[in-house]
DOLORO-637183 format. One record per atom (N, C-alpha, C, CB): residue number from 1; x, y, z. Coordinates in steps of 0.1 Angstrom, whole numbers, plus 5000, padded with zeros to 4 digits. Glycine has a CB too. Layout:
<pts>
NUM,X,Y,Z
...
</pts>
This chain:
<pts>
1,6913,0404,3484
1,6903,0397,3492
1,6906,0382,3492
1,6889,0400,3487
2,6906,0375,3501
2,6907,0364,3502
2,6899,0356,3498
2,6909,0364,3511
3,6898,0345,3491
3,6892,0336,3487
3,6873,0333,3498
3,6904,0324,3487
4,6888,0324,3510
4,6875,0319,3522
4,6869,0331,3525
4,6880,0311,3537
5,6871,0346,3528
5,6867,0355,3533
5,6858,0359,3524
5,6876,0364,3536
6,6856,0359,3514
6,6842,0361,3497
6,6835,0352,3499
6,6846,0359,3478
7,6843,0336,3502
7,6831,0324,3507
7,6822,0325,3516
7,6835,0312,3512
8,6830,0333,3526
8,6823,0336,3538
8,6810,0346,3538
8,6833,0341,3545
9,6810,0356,3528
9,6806,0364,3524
9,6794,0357,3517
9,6815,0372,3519
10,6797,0353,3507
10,6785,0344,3503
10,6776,0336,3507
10,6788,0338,3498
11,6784,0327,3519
11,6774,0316,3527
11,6766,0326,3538
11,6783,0302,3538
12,6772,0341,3537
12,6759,0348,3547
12,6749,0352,3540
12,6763,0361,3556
13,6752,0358,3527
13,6739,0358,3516
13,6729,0347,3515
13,6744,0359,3503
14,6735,0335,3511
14,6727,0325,3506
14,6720,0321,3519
14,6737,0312,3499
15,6726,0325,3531
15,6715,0323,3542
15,6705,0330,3542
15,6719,0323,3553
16,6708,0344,3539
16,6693,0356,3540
16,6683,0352,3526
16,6700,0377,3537
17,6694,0347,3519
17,6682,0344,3507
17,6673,0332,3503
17,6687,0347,3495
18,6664,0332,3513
18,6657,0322,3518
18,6648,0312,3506
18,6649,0328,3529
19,6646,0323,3498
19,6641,0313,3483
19,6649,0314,3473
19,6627,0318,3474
20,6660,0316,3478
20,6674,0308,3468
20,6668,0318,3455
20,6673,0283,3464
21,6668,0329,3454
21,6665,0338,3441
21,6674,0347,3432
21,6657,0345,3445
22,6686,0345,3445
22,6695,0350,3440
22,6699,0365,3446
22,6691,0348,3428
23,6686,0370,3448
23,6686,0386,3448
23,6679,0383,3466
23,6673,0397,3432
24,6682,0401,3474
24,6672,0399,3483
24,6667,0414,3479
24,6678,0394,3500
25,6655,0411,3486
25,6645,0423,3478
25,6641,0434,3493
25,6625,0413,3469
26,6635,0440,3494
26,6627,0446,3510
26,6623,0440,3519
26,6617,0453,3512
27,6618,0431,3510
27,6613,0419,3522
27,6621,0411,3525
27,6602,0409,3518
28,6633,0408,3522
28,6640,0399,3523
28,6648,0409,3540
28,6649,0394,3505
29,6649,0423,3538
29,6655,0427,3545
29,6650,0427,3558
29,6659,0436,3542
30,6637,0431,3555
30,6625,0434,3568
30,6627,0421,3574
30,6607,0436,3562
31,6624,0409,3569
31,6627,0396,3580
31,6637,0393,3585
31,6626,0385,3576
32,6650,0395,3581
32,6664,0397,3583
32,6662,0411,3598
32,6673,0404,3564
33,6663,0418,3595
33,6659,0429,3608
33,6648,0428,3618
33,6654,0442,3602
34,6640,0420,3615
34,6631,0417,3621
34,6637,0402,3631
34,6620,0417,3610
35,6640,0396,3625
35,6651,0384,3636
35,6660,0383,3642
35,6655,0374,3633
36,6665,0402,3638
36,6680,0405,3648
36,6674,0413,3661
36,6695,0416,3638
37,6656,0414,3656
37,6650,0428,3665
37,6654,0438,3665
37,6651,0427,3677
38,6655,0440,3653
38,6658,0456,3651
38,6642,0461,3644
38,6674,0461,3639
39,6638,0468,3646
39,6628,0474,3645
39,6628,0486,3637
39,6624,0477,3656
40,6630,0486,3620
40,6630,0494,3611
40,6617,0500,3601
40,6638,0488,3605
41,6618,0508,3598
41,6606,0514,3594
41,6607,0512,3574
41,6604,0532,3602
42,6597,0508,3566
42,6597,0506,3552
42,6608,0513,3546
42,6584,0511,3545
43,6603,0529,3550
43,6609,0534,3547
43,6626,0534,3544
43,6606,0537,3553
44,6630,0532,3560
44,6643,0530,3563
44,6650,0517,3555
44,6643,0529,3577
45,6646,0507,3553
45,6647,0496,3544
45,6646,0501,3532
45,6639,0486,3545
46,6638,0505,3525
46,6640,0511,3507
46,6652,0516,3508
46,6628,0524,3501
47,6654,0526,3517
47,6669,0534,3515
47,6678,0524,3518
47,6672,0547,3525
48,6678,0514,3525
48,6693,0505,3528
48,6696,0497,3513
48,6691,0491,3543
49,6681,0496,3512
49,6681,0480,3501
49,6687,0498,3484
49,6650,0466,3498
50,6684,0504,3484
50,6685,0517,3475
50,6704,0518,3476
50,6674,0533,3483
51,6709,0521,3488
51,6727,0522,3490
51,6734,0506,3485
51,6731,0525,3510
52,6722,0496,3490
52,6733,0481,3485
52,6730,0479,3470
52,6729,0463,3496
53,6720,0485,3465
53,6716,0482,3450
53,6722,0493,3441
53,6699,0481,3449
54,6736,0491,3443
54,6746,0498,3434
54,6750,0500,3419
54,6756,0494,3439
55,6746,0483,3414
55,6757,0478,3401
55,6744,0482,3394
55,6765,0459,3398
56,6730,0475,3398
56,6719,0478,3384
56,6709,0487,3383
56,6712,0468,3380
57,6709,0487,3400
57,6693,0498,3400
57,6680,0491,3398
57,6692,0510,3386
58,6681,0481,3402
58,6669,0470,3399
58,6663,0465,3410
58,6673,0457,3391
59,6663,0477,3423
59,6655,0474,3432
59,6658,0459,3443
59,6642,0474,3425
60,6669,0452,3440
60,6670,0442,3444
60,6686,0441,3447
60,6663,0434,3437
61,6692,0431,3455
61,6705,0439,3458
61,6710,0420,3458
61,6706,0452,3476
62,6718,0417,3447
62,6723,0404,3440
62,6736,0402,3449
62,6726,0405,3421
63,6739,0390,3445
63,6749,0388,3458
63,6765,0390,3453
63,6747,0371,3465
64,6765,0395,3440
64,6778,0406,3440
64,6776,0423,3443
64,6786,0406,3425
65,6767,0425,3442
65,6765,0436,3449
65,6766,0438,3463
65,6755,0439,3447
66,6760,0426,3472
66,6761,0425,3488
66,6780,0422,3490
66,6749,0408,3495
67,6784,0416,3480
67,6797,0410,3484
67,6806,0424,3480
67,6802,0393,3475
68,6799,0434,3471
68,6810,0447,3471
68,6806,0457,3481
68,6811,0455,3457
69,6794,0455,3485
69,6790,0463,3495
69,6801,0460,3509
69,6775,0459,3498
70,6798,0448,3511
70,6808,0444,3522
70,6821,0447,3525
70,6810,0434,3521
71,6827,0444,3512
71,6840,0448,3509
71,6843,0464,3511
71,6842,0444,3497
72,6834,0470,3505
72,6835,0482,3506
72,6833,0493,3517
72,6829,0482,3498
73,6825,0488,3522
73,6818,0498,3532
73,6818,0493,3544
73,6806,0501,3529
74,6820,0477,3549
74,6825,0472,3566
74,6840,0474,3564
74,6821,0452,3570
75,6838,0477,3574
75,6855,0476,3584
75,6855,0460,3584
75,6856,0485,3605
76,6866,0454,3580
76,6871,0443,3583
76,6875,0433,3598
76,6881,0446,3577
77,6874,0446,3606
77,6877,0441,3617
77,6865,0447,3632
77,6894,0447,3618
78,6864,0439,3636
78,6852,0442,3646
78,6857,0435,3661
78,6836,0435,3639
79,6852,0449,3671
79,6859,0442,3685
79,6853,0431,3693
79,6860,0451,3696
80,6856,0428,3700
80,6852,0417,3706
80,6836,0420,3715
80,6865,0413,3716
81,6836,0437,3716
81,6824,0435,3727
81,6812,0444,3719
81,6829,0443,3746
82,6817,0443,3705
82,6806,0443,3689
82,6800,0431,3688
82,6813,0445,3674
83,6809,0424,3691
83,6803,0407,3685
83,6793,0404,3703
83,6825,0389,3680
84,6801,0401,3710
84,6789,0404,3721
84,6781,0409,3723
84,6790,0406,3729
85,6779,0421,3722
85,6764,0428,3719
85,6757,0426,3711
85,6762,0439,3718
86,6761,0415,3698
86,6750,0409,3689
86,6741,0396,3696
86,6759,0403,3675
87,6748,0395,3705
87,6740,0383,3712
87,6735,0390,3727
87,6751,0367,3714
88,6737,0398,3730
88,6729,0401,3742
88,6722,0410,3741
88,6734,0404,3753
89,6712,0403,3736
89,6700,0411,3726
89,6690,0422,3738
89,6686,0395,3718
90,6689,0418,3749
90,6686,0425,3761
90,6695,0436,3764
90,6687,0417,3772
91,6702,0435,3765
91,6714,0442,3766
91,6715,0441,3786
91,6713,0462,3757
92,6717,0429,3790
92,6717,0427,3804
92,6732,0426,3810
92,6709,0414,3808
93,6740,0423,3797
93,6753,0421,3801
93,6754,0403,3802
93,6755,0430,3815
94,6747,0394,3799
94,6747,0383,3803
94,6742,0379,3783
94,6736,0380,3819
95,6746,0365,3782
95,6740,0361,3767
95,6730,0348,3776
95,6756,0355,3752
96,6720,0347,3776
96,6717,0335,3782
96,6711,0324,3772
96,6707,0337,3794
97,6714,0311,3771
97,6709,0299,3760
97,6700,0306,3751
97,6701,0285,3768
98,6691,0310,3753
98,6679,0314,3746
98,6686,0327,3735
98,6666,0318,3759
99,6690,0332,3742
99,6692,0346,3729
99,6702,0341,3724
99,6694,0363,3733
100,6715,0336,3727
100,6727,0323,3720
100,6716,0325,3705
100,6729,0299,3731
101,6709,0308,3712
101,6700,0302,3702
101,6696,0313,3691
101,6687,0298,3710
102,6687,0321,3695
102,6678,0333,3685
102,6686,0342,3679
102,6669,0342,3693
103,6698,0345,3685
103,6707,0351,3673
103,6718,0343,3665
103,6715,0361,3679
104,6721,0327,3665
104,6720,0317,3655
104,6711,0320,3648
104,6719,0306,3658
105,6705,0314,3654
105,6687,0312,3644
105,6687,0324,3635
105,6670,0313,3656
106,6691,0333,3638
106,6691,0344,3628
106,6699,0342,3614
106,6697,0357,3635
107,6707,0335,3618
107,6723,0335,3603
107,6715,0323,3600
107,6748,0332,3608
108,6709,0316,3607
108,6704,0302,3597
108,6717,0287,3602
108,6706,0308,3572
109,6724,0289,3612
109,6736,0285,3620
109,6726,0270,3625
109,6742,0300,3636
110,6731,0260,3622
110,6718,0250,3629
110,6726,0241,3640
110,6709,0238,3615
111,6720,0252,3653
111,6724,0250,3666
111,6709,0239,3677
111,6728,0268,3671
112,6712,0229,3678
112,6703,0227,3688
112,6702,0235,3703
112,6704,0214,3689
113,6692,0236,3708
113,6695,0236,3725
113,6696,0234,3730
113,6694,0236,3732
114,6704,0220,3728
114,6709,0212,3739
114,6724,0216,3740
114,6705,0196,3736
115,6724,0218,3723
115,6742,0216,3720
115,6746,0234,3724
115,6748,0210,3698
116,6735,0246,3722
116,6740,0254,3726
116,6742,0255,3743
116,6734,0262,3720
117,6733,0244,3754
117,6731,0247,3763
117,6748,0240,3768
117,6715,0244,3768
118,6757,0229,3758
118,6767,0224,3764
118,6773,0235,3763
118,6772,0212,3760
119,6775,0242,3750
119,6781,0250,3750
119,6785,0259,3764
119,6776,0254,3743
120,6773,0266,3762
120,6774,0278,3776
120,6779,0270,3791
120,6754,0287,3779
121,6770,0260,3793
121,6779,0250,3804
121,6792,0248,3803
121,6775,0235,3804
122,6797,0250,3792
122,6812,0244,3792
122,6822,0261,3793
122,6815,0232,3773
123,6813,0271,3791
123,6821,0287,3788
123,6814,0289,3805
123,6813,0302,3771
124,6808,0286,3810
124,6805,0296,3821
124,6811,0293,3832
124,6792,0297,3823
125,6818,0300,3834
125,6827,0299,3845
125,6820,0309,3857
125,6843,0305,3839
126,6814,0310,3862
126,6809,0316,3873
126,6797,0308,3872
126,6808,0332,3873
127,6792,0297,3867
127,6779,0289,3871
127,6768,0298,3869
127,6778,0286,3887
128,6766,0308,3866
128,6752,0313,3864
128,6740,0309,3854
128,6754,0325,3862
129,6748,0303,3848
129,6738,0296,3832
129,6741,0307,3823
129,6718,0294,3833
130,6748,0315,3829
130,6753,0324,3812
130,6762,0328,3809
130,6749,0336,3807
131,6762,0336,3797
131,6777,0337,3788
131,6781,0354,3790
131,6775,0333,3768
132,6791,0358,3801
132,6792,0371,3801
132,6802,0373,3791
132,6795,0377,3816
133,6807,0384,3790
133,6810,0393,3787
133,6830,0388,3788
133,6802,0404,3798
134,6838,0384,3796
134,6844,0376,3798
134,6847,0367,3795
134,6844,0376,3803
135,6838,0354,3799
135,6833,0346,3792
135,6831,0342,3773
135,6824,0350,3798
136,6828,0354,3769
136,6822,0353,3758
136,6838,0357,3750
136,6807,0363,3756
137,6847,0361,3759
137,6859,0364,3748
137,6868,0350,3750
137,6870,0381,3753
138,6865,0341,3764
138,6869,0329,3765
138,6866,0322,3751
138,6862,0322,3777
139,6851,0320,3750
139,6844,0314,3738
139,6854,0322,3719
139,6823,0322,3741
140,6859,0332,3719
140,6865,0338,3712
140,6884,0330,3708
140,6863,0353,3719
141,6885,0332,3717
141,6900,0324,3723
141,6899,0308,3719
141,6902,0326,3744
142,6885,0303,3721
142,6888,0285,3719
142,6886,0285,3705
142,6877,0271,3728
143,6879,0291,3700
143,6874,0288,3684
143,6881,0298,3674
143,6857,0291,3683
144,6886,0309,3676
144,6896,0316,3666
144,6906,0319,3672
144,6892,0329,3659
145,6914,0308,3680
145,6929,0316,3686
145,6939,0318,3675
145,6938,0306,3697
146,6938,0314,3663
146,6947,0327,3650
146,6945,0336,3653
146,6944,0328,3634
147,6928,0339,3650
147,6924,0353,3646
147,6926,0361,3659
147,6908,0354,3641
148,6927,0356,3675
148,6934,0362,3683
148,6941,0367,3681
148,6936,0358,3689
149,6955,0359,3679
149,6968,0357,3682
149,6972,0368,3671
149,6974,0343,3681
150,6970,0367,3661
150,6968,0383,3649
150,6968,0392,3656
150,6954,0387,3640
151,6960,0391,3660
151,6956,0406,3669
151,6959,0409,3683
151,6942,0408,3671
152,6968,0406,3690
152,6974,0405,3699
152,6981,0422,3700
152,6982,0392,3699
153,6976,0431,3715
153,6975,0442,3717
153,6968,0452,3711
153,6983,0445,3717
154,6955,0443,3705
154,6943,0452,3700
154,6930,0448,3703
154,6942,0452,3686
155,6921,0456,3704
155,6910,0450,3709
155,6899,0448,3696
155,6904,0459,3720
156,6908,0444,3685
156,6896,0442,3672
156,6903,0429,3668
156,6893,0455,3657
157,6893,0419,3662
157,6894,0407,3655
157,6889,0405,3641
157,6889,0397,3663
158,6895,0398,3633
158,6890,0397,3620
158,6892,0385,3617
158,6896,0406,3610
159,6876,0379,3616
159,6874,0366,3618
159,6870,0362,3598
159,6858,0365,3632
160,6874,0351,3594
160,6871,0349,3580
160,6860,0333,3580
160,6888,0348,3571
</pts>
């Protein structure tokens, strides 16, 4: 595993763990699911937070546990129109400023709306005010053209 790729791994923990406790607990997940809009039931959370709480059994899932989970059980590489459907939270086929924004706002990513709205102004090439689908692999291409260029005749990227 790569160093920055565990960092990386970490700065997504330390974002979910919003009272810096170290651990994230059910509740910690329920709000986490609840700001990607996914709509999970107690239930269904005890059992996730139960699979990532591997090492101690202490009901709480510490951030070497999240970082072996990761390791362990994500695929390393995710396609391009995985990562787009994390932001077209509608599922319209369009990402428009506002859900950009709200799925930042989720990782804890501190994006204004103005700076996301240059953004999308500056990716949208058909003028509509939004980020298709196309578009959004444009946005892929200016900001990881390594992690492209790796992957060149595949349709998966592995971004660190």
């Amino acid at each position: 595993i790569r160093d920055t790729s565990v960092t990386g791994v970490q700065t997504c923990f330390k974002a979910f763990d919003k009272d810096e406790s170290g651990d994230l607990t059910e509740v910690d997940f329920k709000e986490i699911m609840d700001s990607l809009g996914v709509d999970l039931s107690d239930k269904a959370i005890s059992i996730m937070v139960r699979e990532l709480d591997c090492k101690d059994g202490d009901g709480k899932v510490s951030m070497e546990e999240f970082v072996s989970w990761y390791w362990n059980c994500m695929e390393d590489e995710v396609s391009a129109e995985e990562l787009f459907l994390l932001f077209d939270v509608n599922g319209s086929g369009d990402v428009t400023i506002g859900e950009f924004k709200t799925s930042l706002d989720a990782f804890n990513m501190a994006f204004t709306v103005d700076e996301i709205g240059e953004l999308v102004m500056e990716l949208d090439e058909d003028g509509n005010g939004m980020i298709g689908e196309e578009e959004f692999s444009d946005l892929l291409q200016k900001f990881y053209p390594n992690e492209i260029k790796e992957r060149e005749g595949s349709t998966f990227f592995y971004f660190q």
